[in-house]
C-alpha positions as CSV (number, residue, x, y, z in Angstrom):
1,X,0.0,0.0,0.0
2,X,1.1,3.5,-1.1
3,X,1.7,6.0,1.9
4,X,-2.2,7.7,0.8
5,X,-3.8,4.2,0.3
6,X,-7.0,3.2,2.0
7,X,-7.8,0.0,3.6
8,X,-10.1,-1.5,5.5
9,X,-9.8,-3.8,8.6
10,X,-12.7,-6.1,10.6
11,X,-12.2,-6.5,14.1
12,X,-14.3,-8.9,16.5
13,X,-15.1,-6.9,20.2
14,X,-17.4,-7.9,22.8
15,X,-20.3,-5.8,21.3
16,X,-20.0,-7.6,17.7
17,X,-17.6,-7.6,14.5
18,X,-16.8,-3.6,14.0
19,X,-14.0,-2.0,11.4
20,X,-12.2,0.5,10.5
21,X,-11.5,2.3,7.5
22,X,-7.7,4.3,7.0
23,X,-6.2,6.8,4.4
24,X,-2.1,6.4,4.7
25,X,-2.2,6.4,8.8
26,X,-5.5,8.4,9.2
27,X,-8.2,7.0,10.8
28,X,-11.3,7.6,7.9
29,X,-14.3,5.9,10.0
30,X,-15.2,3.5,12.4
31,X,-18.2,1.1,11.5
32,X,-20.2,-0.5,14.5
33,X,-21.5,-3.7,14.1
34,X,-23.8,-4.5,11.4
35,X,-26.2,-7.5,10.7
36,X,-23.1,-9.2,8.8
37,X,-19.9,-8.4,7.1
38,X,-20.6,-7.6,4.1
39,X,-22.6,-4.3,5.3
40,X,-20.3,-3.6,7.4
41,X,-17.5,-3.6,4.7
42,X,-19.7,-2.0,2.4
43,X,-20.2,0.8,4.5
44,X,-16.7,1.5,5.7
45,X,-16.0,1.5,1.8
46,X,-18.8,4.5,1.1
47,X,-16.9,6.2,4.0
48,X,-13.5,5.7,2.4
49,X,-14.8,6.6,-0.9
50,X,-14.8,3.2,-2.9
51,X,-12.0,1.8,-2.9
52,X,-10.7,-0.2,-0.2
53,X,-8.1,-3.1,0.2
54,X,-9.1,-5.4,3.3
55,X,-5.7,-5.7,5.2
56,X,-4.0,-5.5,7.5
57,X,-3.6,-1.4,9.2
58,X,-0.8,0.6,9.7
59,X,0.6,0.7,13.3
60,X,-1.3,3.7,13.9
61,X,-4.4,2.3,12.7
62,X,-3.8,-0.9,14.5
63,X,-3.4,0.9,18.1
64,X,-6.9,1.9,17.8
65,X,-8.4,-1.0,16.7
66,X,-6.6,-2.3,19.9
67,X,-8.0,0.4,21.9
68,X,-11.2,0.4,20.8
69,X,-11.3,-4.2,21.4
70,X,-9.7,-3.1,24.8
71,X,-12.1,-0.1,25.4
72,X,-15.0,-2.3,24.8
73,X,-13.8,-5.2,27.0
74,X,-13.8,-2.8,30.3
75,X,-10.8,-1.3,30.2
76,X,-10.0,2.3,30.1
77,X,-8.8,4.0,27.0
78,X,-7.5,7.2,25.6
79,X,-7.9,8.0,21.6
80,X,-6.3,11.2,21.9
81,X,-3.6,9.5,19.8
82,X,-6.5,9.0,16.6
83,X,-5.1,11.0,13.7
84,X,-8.7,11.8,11.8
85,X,-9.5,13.0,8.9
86,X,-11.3,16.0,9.6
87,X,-11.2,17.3,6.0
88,X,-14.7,16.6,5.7
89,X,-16.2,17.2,8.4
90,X,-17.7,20.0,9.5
91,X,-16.4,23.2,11.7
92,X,-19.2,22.4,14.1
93,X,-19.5,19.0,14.0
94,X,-15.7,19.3,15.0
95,X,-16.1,21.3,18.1
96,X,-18.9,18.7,19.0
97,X,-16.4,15.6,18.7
98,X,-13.7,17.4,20.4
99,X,-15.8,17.9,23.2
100,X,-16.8,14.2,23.0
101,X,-13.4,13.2,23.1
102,X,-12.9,14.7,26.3
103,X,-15.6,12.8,28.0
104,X,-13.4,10.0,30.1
105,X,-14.7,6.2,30.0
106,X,-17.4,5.9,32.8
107,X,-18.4,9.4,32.4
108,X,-21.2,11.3,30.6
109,X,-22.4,15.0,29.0
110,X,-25.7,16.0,28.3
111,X,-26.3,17.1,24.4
112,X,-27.4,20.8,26.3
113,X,-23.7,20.4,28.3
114,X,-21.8,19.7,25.0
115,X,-23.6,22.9,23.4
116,X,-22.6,24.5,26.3
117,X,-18.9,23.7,26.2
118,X,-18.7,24.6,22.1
119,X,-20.4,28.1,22.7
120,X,-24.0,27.3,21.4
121,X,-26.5,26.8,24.3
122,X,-29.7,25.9,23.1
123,X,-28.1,24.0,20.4
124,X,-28.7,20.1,21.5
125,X,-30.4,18.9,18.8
126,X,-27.9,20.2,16.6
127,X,-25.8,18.5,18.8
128,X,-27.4,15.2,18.3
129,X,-27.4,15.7,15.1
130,X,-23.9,16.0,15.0
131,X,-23.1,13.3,17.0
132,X,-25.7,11.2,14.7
133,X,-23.1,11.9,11.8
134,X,-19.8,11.2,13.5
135,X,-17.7,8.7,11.4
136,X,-15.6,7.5,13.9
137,X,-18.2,5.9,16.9
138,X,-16.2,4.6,20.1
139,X,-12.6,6.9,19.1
140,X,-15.2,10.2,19.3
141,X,-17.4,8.5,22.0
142,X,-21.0,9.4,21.0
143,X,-22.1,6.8,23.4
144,X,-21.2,9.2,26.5
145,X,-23.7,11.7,25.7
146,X,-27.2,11.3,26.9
147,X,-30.7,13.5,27.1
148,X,-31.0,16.3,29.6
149,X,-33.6,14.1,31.5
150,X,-30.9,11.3,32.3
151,X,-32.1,9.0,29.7
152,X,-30.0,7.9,27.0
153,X,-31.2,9.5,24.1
154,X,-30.8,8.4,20.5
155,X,-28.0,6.4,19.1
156,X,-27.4,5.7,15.2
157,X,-25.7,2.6,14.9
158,X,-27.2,-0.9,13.9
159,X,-28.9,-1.6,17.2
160,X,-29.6,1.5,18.2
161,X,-30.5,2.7,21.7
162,X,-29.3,-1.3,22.8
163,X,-26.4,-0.8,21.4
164,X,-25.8,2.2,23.3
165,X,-26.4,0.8,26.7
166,X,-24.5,-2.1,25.8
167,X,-21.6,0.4,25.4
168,X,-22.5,2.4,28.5
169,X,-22.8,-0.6,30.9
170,X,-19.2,-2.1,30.1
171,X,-18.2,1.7,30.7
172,X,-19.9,1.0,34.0
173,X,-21.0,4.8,32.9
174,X,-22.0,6.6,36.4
175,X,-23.6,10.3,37.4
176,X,-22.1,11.9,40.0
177,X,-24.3,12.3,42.8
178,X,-27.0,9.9,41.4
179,X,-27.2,6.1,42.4
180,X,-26.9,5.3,38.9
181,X,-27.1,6.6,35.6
182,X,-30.8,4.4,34.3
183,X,-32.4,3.8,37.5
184,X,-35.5,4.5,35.8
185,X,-34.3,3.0,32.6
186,X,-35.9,-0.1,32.2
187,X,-34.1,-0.7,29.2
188,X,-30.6,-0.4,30.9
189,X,-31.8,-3.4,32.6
190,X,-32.4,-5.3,29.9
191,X,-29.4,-4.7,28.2
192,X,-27.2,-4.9,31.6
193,X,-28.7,-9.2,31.6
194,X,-28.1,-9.7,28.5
């Protein structure tokens, strides 16, 4: 592979088969799990713009794919290493994942907090929207941020809200001052058996 080359990589974690897609050593997007493969490389090559070689990732690449099968077996990670490609990506919809980034494992922002923190109260829903968009789901943790009335809010991968609070509940995702995050969520408790 040329230095500007993308590829594309599946990777088996405790919440399904997700991937990544790469440009050189820059992290293009991350795909969740899908219902099989074949969508899930199809997707990652629509993000990647076509062409892809399956293979195996640069180191770069490869310590996120780490991170991210390490993330979602419990332990604590950091993506701040991620080299994205931002090109595309928009001025706000940077700010939002930057903010995101910054939410630790365990921890948790409100859409209306995030708006805060870029500048733009009153702008959750285009929060949401933004987070609803973001190409690169566990390394830009969307997962973390949650409705203003402590429920979880949407989530856009395959799965949806499920997948969410499957993410949330190996985070062992906690409010400060709360007993816990879904108390009220029967949903959480669902997801938490299974």
């Amino acid at each position: 592979m040329s230095d500007d080359s993308a590829g594309l990589m599946l990777f088996d974690t405790a919440i399904g088969r997700c991937g990544v897609a790469w440009r050189g050593a820059r992290l293009v997007a991350v795909q969740l799990p899908e219902a099989d493969d074949d969508i899930t490389r199809s997707r990652l090559r629509r993000k990647v713009g076509g062409e892809a070689d399956e293979g195996t990732p640069p180191p770069a690449i490869k310590r996120v794919v780490d991170d991210c099968i390490a993330l979602l077996d419990g332990e604590a990670r950091d993506f701040a290493h991620a080299d994205l490609e931002l090109e595309t990506v928009a001025a706000f919809n940077r700010q939002v994942y930057d903010v995101a980034l910054a939410i630790p494992p365990g921890g948790t922002l409100t859409y209306g907090e995030v708006a805060a923190r870029i500048g733009e109260p009153g702008a959750a829903r285009a929060v949401g929207k933004a987070l609803g968009e973001n190409p690169w789901p566990i390394v830009v943790p969307c997962h973390r941020v949650l409705a203003a009335d402590g429920k979880t809010g949407g989530f856009s991968a395959n799965g949806g809200v499920e997948t969410k609070l499957k993410m949330l509940s190996i985070e062992r995702v906690h409010k400060i001052g709360a007993p816990t995050l879904f108390d009220d969520d029967p949903a959480f408790d669902y997801a938490a058996r299974r």
